[in-house]
C-alpha positions as CSV (number, residue, x, y, z in Angstrom):
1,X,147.8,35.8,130.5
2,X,150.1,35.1,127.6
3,X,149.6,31.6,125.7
4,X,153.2,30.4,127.1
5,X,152.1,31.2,130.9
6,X,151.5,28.2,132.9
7,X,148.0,27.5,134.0
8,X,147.1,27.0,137.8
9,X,146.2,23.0,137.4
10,X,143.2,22.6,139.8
11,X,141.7,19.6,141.2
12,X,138.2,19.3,142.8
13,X,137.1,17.3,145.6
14,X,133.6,16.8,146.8
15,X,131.2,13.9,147.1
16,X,128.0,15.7,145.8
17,X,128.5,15.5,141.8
18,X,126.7,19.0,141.3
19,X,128.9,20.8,143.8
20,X,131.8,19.7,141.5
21,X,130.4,20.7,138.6
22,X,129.3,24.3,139.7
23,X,132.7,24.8,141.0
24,X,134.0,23.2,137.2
25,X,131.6,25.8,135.5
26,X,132.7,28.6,137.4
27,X,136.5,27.9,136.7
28,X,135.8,27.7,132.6
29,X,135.6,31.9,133.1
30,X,138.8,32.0,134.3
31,X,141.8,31.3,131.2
32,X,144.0,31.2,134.1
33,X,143.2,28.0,135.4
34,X,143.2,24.6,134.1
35,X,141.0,21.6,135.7
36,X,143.0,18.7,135.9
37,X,141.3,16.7,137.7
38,X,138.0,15.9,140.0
39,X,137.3,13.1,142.8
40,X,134.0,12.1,144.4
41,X,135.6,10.9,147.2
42,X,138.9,11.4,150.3
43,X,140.4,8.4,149.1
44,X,140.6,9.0,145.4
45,X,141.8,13.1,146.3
46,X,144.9,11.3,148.6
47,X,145.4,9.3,145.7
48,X,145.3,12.1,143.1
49,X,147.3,14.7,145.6
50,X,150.0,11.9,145.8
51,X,150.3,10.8,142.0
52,X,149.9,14.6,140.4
53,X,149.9,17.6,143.4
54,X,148.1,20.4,142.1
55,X,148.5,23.9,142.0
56,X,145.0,24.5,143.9
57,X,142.7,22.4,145.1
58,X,139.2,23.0,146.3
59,X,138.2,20.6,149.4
60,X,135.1,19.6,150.5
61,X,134.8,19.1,154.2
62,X,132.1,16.7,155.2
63,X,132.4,13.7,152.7
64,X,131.2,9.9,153.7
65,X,134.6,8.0,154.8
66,X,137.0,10.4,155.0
67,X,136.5,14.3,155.6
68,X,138.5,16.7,153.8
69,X,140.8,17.2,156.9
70,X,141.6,13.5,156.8
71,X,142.4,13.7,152.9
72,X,145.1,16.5,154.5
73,X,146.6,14.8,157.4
74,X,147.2,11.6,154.8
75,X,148.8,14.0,152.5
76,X,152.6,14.9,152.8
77,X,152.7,18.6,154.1
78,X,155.2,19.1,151.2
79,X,152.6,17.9,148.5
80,X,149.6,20.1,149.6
81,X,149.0,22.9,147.5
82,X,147.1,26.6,147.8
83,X,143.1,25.0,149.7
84,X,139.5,26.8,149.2
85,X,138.0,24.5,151.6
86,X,134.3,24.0,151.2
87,X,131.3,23.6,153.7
88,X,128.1,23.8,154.5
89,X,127.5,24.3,158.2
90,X,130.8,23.1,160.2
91,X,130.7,26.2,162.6
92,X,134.1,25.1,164.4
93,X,135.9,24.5,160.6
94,X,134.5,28.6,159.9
95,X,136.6,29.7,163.5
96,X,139.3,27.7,162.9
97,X,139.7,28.8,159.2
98,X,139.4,32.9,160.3
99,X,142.2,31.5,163.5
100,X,144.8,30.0,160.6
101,X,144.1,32.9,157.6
102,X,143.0,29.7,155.2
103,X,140.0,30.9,152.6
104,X,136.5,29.3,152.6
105,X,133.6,29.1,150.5
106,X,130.2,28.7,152.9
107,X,127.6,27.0,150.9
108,X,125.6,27.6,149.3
109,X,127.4,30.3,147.9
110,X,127.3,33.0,145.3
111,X,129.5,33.6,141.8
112,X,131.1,36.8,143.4
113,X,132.2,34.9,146.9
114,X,133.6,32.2,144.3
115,X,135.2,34.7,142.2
116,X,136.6,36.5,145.4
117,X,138.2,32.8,146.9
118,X,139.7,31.6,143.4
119,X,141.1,35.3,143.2
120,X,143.1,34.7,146.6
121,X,144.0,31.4,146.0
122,X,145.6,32.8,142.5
123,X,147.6,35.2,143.9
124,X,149.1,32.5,147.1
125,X,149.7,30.0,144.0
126,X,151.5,33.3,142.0
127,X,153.7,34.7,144.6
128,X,155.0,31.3,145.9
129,X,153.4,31.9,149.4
130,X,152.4,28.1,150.1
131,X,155.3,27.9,152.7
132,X,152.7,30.1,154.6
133,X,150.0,28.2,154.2
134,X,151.9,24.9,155.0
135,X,152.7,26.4,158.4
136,X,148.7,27.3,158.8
137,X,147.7,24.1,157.4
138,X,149.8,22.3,160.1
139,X,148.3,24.9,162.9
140,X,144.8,23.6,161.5
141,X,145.6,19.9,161.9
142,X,146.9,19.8,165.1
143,X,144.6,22.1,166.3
144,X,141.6,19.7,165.1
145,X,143.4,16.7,166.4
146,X,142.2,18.3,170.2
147,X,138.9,17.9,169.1
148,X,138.8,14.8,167.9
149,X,136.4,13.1,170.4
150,X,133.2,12.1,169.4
151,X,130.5,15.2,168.9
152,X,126.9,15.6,168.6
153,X,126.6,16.1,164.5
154,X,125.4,19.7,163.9
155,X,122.8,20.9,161.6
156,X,122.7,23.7,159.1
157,X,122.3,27.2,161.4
158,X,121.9,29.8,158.4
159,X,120.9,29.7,154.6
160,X,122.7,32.7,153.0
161,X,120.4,34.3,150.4
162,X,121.8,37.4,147.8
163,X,119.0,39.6,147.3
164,X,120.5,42.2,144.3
165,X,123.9,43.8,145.9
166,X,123.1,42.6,150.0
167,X,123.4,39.6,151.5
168,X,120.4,37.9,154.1
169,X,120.9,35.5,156.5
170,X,117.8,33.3,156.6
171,X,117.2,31.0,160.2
172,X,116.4,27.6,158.8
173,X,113.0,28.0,161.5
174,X,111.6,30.8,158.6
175,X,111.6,28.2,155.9
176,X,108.6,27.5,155.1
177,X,109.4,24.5,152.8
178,X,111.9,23.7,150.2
179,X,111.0,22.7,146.4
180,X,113.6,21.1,144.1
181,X,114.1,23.1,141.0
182,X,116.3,21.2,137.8
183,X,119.4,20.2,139.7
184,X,118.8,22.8,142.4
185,X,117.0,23.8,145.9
186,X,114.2,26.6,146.2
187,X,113.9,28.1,149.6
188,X,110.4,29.5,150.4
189,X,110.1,31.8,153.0
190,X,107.5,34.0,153.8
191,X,105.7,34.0,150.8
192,X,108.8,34.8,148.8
193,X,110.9,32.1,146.8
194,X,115.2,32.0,146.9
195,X,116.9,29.7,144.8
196,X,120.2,27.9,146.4
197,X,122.9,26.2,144.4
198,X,122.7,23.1,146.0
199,X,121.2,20.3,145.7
200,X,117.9,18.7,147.6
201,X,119.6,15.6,148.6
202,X,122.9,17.7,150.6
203,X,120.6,19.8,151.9
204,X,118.4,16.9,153.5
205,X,121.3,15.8,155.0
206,X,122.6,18.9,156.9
207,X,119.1,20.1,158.3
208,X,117.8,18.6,161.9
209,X,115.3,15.5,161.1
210,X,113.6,16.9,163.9
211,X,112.1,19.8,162.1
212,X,112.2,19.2,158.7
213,X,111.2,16.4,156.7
214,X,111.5,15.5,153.3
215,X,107.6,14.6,152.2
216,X,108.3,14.0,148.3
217,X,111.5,13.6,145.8
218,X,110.5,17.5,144.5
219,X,110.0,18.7,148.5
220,X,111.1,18.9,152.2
221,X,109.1,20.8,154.7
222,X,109.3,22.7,157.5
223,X,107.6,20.3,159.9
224,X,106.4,23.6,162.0
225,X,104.8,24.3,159.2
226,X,102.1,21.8,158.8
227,X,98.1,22.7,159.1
228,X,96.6,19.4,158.2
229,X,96.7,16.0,155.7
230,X,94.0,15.0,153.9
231,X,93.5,12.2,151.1
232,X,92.4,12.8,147.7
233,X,89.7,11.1,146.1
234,X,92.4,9.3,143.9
235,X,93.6,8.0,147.8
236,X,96.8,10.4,147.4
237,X,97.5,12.4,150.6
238,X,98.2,15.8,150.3
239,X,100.3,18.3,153.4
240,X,98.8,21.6,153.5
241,X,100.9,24.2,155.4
242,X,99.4,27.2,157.5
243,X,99.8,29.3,154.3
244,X,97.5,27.2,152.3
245,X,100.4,25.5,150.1
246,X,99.5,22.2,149.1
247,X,102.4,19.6,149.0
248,X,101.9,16.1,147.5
249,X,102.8,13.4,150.5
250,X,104.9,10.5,148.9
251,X,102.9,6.8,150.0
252,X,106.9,5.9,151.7
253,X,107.3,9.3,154.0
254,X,103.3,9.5,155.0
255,X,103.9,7.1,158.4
256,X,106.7,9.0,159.3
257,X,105.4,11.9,159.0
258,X,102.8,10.9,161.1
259,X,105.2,9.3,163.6
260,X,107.0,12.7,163.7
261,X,103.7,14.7,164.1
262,X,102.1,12.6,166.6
263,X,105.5,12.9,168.7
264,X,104.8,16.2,170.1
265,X,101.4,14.7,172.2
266,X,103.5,11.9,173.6
């Protein structure tokens, strides 16, 4: 791109500060693109979209307040520009999103699938083709306005692990427990160890309190999982798991995870 070409302006939406800034750090590879802005929250992005539209924006969907589909249908239609939406585990978003031809990025997900959405949303931005996406957009909305009604909240169904040039689908029942590493998640599974970019505290939220638990600030486990506590001599308790992994049991979570173990003899 010459110095005199116009930069796609990008703005980033997403409650979870590390999700924005892995998505800021993937877009300083690309000269093309120029961050102009990033909001923690729906309101501030209907704010931001209304003052300054951008060229592209990515959208998280499940933020506290107001979704990203909310930030959209408070947006004029004429003022939304090229979307990568963003989710974790909405499974109806994923069908309605393959239904209306709009682009996705499934966390937690890889460089390449990043690369591969910023690359799409380049060229929609380059060849003028957001009348298109208008007309899906809308087709998205109203569509989603038939399900409005109250649903049971869902859980996270898969973990998506790259393992060299494949992809694995890992059933969140195979975990054996998850360890925060720096600003990131660890899955353990089977022995083997997968790091996720995302952090402990999304990922607490999106799996079913009814199987895991999260024991310590450094570690959630699979509640399946779970051999026997003991107490140290230092009055510490300690979870081991059936693979002999020993977990340190924060003083807070030790009555409910005894609430939740005792549950299944009730």
């Amino acid at each position: 791109m010459s110095d005199d070409a116009k930069k796609i302006r990008v703005l980033i939406v997403d409650d979870e500060p590390l999700a924005r800034r892995t998505i800021r750090e993937l877009l300083r590879e690309d000269t093309e693109v120029e961050v102009v802005g990033e909001c923690g929250s729906g309101a501030e992005a209907v704010n931001s979209i209304r003052r300054q539209p951008p060229d592209l924006l990515f959208l998280d969907i499940q933020m506290p307040g107001m979704s990203g589909f909310d930030v959209l249908s408070k947006v004029e239609h004429e003022r939304i520009p090229a979307i990568v939406f963003v989710t974790a585990f909405d499974e109806y978003a994923l069908r309605a999103f393959e239904v209306h031809a709009l682009d996705y990025l499934l966390k937690p997900f890889t460089d390449e699938r990043f690369r591969e959405a910023l690359a799409q949303a380049k060229s929609h931005v380059r060849l003028k083709e957001l009348g298109h996406l208008s007309r899906s957009l809308r087709a998205l909305l109203d569509d989603r306005a038939g399900h409005d009604a109250p649903r049971r909240k869902s859980f996270l169904m898969r973990f998506m692990i790259r393992l060299g040039s494949r992809v694995v689908f890992v059933n969140p029942s195979d975990v054996d427990w998850i360890e925060a590493d720096n600003y990131y998640a660890k899955l353990h599974v089977a022995g083997k160890a997968h790091l996720l970019r995302v952090s402990m505290n999304e990922l607490e939220e999106k799996l079913d309190p009814r199987t895991f638990l999260r024991i310590h600030r450094s570690s959630i486990i699979n509640l399946d999982r779970v051999k026997e506590l003991h107490q140290n001599p230092n009055g510490e308790y300690v979870v081991v798991l059936k693979d002999g992994t020993e977990l340190k049991l924060s003083r807070a979570r030790r009555e409910r995870l005894e609430e939740l173990l005792m549950s299944d003899y009730e």
